[in-house]
Each structure stands twice: as C-alpha cells, then as structure tokens.
C-alpha positions as CSV (number, residue, x, y, z in Angstrom):
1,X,1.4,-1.8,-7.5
2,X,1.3,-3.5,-10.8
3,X,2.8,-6.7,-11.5
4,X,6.1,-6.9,-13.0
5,X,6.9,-10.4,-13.6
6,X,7.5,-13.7,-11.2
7,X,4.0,-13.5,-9.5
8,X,2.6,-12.8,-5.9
9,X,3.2,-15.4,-3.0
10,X,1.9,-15.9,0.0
11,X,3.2,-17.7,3.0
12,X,1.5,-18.4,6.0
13,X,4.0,-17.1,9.0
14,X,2.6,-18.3,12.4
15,X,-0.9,-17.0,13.1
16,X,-0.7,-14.6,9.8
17,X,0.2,-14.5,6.2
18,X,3.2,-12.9,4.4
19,X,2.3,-11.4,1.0
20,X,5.7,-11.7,-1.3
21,X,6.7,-10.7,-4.2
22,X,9.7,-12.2,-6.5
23,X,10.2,-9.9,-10.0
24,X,11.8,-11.7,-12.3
25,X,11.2,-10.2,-15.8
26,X,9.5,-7.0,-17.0
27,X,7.8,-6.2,-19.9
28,X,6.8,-2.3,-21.4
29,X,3.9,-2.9,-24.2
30,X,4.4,1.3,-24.7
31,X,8.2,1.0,-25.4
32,X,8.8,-2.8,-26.4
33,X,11.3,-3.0,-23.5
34,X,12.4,-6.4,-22.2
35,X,14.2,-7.1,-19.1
36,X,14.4,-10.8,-18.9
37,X,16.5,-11.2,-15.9
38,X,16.9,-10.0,-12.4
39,X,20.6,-8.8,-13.1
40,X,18.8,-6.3,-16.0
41,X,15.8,-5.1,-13.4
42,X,18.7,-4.3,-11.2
43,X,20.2,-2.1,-13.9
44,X,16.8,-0.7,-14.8
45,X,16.8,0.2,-11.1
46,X,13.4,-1.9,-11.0
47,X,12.8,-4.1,-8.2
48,X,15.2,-7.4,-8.4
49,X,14.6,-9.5,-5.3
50,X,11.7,-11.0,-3.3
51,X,10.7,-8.0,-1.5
52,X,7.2,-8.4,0.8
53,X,4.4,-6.2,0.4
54,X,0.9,-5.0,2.0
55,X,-2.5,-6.5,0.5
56,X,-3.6,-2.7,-0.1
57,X,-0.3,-2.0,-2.6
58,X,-1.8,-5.3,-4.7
59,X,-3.8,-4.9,-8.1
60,X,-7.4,-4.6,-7.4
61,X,-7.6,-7.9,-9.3
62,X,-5.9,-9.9,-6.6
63,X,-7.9,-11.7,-4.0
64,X,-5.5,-12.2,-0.6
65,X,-9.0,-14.3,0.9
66,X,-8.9,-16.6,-2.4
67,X,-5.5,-17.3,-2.4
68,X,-5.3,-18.3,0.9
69,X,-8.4,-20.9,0.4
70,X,-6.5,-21.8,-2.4
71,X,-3.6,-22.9,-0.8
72,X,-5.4,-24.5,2.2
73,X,-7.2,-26.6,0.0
74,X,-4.4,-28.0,-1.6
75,X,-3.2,-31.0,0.0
C-alpha cells in the first residue's frame, strides 16, 4: 500500500494498537493528476474515509515499533 495523502495513525486500543489510515488528497507525478479533496477521491473511486489497515499492507519505509515509541514518549 502506498500512501495517498493524510498520513498513517496509530491508536492504541486496549492491550493493542489500531493502524489508520485518513486519505485526504492524492497526487499522480506520471499524469499530473490532483485530487485535493475527499469528495474528488470519492469520485476517483480512490479511498475517501479513515479506513484501518494491517502493518504488512504499509510501505516498507514505515516503522509500526518507532511509531509507537514515538508516541509513548510524547507526554
């Protein structure tokens, strides 16, 4: 899964952690495209709500284990 705009979140849920995702643009460096909103990724038939997601369907950039320290530390 690539990113296509907003960001990934993580909540802690109990004993266990929600990955989230929120699309809220989209951007196509091949055709120039530009959705800027979540009303035009719903007519792109992209994603266009917070939808969650499994740490294995993340880019192999993103850390679940650092973003989790990350947030704990912050007080």
């Amino acid at each position: 899964m690539e990113k296509i705009g907003g960001g990934y979140e993580a909540f802690p849920a109990g004993a266990y952690w929600e990955l989230r995702f929120s699309p809220q643009s989209f951007a196509c460096n091949v055709c120039k495209l530009h959705l800027t909103n979540q009303a035009e990724l719903a007519a792109a038939l992209l994603p266009a709500s917070r939808y969650e997601l499994d740490a294995r369907e993340l880019d192999h950039d993103f850390d679940v284990d650092a973003h989790v320290r990350a947030y704990e530390a912050y007080d």
